[in-house]
C-alpha positions in Angstrom: -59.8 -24.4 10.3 -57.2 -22.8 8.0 -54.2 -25.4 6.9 -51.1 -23.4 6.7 -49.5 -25.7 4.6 -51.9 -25.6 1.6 -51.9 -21.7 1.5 -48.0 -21.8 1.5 -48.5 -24.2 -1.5 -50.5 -22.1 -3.3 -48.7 -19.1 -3.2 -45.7 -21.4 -4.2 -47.5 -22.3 -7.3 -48.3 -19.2 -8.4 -44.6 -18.2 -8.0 -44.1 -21.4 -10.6 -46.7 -20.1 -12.7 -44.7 -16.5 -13.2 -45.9 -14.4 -10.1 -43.4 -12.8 -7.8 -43.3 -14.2 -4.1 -43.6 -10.7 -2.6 -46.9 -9.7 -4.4 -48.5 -13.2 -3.8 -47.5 -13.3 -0.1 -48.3 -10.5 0.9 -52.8 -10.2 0.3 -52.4 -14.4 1.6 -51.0 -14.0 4.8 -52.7 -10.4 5.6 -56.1 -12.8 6.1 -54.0 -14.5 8.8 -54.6 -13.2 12.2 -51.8 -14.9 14.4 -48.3 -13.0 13.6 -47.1 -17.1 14.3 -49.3 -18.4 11.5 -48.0 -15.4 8.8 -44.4 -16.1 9.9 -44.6 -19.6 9.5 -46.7 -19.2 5.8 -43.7 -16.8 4.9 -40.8 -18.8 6.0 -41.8 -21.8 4.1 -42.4 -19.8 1.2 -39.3 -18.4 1.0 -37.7 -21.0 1.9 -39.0 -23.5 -0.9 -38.1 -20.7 -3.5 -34.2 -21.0 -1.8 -33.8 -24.1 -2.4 -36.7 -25.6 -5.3 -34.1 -27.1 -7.3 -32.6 -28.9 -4.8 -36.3 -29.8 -3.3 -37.3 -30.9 -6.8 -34.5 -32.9 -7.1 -35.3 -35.0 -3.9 -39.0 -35.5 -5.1 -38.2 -36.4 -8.5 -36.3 -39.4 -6.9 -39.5 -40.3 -4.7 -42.1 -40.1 -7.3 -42.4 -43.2 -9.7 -43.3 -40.8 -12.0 -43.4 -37.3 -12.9 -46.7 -35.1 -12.0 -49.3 -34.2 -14.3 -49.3 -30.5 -15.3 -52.6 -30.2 -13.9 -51.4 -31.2 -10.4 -49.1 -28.7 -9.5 -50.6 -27.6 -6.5 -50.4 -31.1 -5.6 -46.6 -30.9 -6.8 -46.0 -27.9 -5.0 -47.4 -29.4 -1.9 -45.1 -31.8 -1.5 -42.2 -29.8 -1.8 -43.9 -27.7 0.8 -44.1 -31.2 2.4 -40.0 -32.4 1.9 -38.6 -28.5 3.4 -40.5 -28.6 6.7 -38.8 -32.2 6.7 -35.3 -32.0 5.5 -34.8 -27.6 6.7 -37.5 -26.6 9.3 -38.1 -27.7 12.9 -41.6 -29.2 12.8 -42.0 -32.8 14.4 -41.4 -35.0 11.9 -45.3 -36.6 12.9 -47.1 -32.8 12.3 -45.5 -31.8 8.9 -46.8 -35.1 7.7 -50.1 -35.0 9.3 -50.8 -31.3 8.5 -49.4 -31.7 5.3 -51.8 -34.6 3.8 -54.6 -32.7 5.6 -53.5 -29.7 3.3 -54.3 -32.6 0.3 -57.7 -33.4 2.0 -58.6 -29.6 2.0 -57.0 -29.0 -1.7 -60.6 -30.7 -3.1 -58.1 -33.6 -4.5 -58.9 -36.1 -2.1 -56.8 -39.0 -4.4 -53.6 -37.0 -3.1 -54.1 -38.0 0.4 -52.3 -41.2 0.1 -49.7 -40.0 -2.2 -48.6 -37.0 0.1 -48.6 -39.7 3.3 -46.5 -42.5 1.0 -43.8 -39.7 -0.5 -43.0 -38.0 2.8 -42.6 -41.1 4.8 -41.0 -42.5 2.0 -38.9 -39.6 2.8 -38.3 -40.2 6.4 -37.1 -43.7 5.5 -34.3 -43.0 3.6 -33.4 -39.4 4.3 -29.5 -39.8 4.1 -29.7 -41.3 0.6 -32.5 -38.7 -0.9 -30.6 -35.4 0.2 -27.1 -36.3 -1.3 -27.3 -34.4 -3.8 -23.1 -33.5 -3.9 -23.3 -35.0 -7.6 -25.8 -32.8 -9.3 -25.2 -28.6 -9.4 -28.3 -27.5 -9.7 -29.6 -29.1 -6.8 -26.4 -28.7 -4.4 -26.2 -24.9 -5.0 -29.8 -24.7 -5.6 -29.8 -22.4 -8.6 -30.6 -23.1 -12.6 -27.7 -24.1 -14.0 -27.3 -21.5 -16.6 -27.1 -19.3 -13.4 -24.5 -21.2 -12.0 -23.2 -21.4 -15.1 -22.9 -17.7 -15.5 -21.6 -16.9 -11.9 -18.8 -19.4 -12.4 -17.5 -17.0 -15.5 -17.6 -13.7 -14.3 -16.3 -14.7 -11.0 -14.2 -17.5 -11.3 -12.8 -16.9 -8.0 -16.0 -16.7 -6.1 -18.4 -18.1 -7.7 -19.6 -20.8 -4.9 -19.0 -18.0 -2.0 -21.7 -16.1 -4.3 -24.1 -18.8 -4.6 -23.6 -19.9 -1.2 -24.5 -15.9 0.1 -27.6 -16.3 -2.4 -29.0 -19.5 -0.1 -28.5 -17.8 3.4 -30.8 -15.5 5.1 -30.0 -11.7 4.5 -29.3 -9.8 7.2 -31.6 -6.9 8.9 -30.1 -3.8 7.9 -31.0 -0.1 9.3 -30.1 3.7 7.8 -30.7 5.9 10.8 -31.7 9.4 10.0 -28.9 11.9 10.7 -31.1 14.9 10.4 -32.4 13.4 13.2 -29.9 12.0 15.5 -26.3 10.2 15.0 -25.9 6.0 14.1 -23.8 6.2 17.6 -27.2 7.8 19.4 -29.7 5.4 17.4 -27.2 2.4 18.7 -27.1 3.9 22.3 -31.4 3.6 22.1 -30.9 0.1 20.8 -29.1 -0.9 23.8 -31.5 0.1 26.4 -34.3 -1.7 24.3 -32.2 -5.0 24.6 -31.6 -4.8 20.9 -28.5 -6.1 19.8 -27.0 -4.3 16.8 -23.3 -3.1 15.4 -22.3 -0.5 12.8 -22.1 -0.9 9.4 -18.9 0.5 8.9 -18.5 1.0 5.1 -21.3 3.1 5.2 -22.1 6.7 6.9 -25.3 5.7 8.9 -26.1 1.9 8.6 -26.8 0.2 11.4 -27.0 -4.2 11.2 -29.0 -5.8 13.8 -28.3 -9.6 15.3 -32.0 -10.6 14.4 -34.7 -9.7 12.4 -37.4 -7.2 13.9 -40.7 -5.8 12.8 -40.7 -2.7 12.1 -43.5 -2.1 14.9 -40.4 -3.0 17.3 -38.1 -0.4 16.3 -37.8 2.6 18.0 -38.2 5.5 15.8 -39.2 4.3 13.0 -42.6 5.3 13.2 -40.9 9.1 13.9 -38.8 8.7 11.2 -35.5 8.2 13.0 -34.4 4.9 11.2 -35.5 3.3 8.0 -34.9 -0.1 7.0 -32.5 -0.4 4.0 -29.7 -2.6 2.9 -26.1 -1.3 3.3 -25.2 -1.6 0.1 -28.3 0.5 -1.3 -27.2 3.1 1.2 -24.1 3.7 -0.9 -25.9 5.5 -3.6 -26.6 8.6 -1.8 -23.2 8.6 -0.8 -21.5 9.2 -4.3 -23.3 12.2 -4.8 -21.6 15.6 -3.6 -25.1 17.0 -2.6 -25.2 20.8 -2.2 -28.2 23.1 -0.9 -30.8 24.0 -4.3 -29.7 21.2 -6.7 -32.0 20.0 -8.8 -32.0 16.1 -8.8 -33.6 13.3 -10.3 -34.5 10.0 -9.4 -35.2 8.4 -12.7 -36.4 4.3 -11.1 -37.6 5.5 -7.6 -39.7 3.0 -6.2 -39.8 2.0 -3.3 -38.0 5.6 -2.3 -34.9 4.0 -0.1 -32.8 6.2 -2.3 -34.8 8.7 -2.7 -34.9 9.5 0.8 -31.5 9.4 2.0 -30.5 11.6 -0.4 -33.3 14.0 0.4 -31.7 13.1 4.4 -28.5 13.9 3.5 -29.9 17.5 2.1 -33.5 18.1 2.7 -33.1 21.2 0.7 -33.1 20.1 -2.8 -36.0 20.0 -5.8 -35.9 16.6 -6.2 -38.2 14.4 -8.9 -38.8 10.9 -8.3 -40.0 9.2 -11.8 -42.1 5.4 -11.5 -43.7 3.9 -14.0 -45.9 1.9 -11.7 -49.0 3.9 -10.1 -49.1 1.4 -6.8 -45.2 1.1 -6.4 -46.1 5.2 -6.7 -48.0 4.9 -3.4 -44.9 3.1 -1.7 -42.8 6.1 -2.3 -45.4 8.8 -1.1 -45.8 6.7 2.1 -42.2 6.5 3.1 -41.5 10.5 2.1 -44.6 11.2 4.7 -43.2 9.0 7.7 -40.2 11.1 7.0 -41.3 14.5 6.6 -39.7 15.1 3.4 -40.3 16.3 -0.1 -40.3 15.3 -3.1 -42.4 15.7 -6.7 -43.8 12.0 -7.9 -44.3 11.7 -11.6 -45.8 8.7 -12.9 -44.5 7.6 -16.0 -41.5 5.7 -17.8 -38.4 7.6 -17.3 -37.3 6.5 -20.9 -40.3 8.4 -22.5 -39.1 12.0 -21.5 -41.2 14.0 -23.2 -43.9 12.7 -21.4 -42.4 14.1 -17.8 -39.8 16.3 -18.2 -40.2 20.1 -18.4 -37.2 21.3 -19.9 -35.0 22.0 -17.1 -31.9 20.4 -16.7 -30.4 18.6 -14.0 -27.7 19.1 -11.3 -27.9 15.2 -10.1 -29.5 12.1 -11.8 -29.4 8.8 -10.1 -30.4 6.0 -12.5 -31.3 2.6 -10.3 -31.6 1.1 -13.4 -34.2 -2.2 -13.9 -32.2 -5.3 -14.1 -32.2 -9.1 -13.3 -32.3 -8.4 -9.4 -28.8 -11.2 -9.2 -27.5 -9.7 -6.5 -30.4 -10.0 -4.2 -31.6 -13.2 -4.2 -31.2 -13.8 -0.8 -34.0 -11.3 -0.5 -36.2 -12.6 -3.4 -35.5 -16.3 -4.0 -37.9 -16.2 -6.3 -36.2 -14.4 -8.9 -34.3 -18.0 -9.5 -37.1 -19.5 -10.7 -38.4 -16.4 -12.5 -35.5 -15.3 -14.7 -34.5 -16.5 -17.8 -31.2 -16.6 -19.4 -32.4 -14.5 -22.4 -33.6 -11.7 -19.8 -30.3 -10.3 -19.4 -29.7 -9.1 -22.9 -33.2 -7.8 -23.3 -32.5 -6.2 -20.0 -28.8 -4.3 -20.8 -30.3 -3.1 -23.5 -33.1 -1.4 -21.5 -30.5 0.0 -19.1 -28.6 1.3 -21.7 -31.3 2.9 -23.2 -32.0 4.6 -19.9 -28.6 5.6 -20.0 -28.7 7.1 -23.5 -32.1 8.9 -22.8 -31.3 10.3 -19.5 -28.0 11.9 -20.2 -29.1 14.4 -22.0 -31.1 16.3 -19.2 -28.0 16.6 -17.0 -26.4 19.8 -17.0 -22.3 20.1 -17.7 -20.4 19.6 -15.1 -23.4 17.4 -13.6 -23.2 14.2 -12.1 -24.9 10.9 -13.3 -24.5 7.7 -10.8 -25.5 4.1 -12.6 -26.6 1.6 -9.9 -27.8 -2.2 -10.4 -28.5 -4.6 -7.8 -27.0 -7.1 -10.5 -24.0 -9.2 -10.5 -23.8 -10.2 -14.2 -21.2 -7.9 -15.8 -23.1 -7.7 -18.8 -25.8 -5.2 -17.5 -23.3 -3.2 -15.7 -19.2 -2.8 -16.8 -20.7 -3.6 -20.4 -23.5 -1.1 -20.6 -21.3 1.0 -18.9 -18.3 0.9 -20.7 -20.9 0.9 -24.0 -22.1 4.1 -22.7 -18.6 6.0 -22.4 -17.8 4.9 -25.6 -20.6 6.5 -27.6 -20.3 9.8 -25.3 -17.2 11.7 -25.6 -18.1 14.8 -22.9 -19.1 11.6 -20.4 -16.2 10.9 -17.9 -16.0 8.1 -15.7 -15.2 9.3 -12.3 -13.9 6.6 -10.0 -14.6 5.2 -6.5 -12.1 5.8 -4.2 -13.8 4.0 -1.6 -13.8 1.2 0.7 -16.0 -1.1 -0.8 -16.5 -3.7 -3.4 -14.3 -4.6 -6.1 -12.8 -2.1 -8.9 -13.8 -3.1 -12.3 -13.5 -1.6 -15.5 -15.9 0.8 -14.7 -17.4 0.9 -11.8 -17.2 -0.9 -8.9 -18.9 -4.5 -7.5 -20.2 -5.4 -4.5 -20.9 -9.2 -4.6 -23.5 -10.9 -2.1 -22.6 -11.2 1.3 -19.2 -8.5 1.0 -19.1 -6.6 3.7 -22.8 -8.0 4.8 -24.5 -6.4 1.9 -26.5 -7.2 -1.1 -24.8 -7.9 -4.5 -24.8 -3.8 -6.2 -23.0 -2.1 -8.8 -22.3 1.4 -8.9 -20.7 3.7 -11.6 -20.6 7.9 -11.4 -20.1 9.8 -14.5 -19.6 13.4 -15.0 -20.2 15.5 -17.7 -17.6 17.9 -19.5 -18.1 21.4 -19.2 -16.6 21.5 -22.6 -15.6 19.1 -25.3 
């Protein structure tokens, strides 16, 4: 009989080892055949990721000593072990049970006994074990150089931020307008029993109460609705999108943006450029449950001469690779993933893009800089970098709704307006200078 608990520690050490969550989970669970058994895998996944510094904290004051490198399954176990006690709703009596049969199973038969002594050790003295008011890292549940970081670029609200990174993100919809109006697609939502409100900051986003699969939507299959995060729906938005333009989509993968803008106005040539031939695949799928066109290119959008054919363009949306901070919520992985000295190596990289890219718009063209980062330094730095090395590049600014007004550019931060964290920046070019 599979032991749910030992494949959820698995993946969970992997994700320790450098993997993401999201490509480890995924080929685990697909061998699962109950939807119940792939939920419950993923949810404890996810949720040790949340909170492993605070998990680790609360083992580290149960062990008499700290686990061998060699046992890290066995370490991440036990974790797996403490969140079903201290954050999920299994009977006490099964997460222990299952949980040292997951040690039985793992082919280390010694860890039996330790796994049954830790978690009851656990149970004992619960109130004292999960105070953890007196040690950061484990109270917000992020690294401390993250915390660290948060706490001086938003001084104000840093712990609101950190506190929006630990909760779960909500289920956000963009409902196709070539195909009907948000007011219609909430209408059919109604008469399916499906609880959902407008996202009003937006033009088409729709938030619903709880979480569906995608199979329980109606129309997505049809291509009335995709799912998307509000604050990602802003970037089609800041585009004034005219029949023929010629548009690029320099980061395109998965195609969320790509879409909507191609929904907004099917009738443009639009190129979608991804280094990565499988995330390739992702795009092509959604632009066929759509209906809608676009040319995929293969390649790294920084090596031009390797893509581009000369023309210039009308449009260029640069979702630039970054450290993913304001999205956590959806990948609590990427605290245990990213390092402090990413975030240089990354600005650099998006500035690059930047400096690469700008070239192949056309005056009087439009050039929108989006990250779903929080740390000023890969956005109002590069950004403000960028404007001062290029004289015919004009910042034109937000007059919107949303976010915060910065420098350059404007901030979303995690949880505003139920969104992800996102920046967003438009530049024009001169027609002369």
């Amino acid at each position: 009989m599979t032991n749910l608990r030992l494949i959820a520690a698995r993946i969970i050490n992997q994700v320790t080892e450098g993997a993401s969550l999201s490509d480890v989970l995924e080929p685990a669970v697909s061998a699962l055949k109950d939807h119940r058994d792939r939920a419950f895998v993923q949810a404890i996944c996810y949720g040790v990721c949340r909170f492993y510094s605070r998990l680790d904290l609360k083992l580290s004051r149960l062990l008499t000593k700290p686990m061998k490198e060699k046992d890290s399954d066995i370490h991440a176990l036990l974790l797996v072990g403490l969140y079903q006690l201290s954050d999920m709703r299994v009977p006490p009596h099964a997460a222990v049970a299952e949980t040292v049969a997951a040690a039985k199973k793992s082919g280390k038969s010694w860890a039996q006994g330790l796994v049954n002594a830790i978690l009851r050790e656990y149970l004992r003295h619960q109130k004292e074990i999960d105070d953890v008011s007196a040690e950061p890292e484990a109270q917000y549940a992020h690294p401390d150089w993250w915390i660290e970081a948060i706490e001086k670029a938003w001084p104000e609200a840093w712990q609101a931020i950190l506190e929006a990174n630990n909760a779960l993100p909500p289920f956000s919809l963009r409902v196709n307008q070539q195909h009907l109006s948000r007011e219609n697609y909430l209408a059919l939502l109604a008469t399916k029993q499906i609880s959902a409100d407008r996202l009003p900051e937006t033009e088409c986003g729709v938030m619903l109460a709880s979480p569906l699969s995608v199979e329980q939507l109606p129309g997505f299959t049809t291509g009335d609705v995709s799912v998307q995060d509000g604050a990602a729906q802003l970037a089609a938005e800041l585009f004034d999108l005219k029949k023929g333009l010629r548009v690029l989509d320099a980061c395109a993968a998965p195609g969320g943006k790509l879409t909507h803008l191609l929904e907004k106005e099917p009738d443009l040539t639009l190129i979608a450029i991804e280094k990565e031939a499988k995330r390739i695949v992702s795009i092509r799928e959604n632009l066929l449950r759509l209906k809608l066109n676009a040319q995929c290119i293969c390649a790294d959008a920084a090596h031009t001469t390797q893509w581009w054919d000369g023309i210039h363009f009308d449009r260029i949306l640069l979702d630039a690779p970054c450290s993913a901070s304001g999205v956590v919520r959806r990948h609590p992985d990427i605290k245990l993933l990213r390092l402090p000295e990413d975030i240089p190596v990354l600005a650099k990289t998006q500035l690059h893009l930047l400096q690469t890219l700008w070239p192949l718009l056309k005056p009087g063209g439009i050039l929108v800089y989006a990250t779903c980062s929080i740390f000023p330094e890969e956005n109002t730095e590069v950004a403000t970098q960028f404007l001062a090395m290029h004289p015919e590049a004009v910042e034109e600014k937000l007059i919107v709704s949303w976010g915060l007004p910065c420098i350059v550019g404007r901030q979303i931060l995690p949880g505003m307006h139920h969104m992800d964290g996102f920046y967003y920046a438009r530049f024009k070019k001169k027609e002369k200078i």
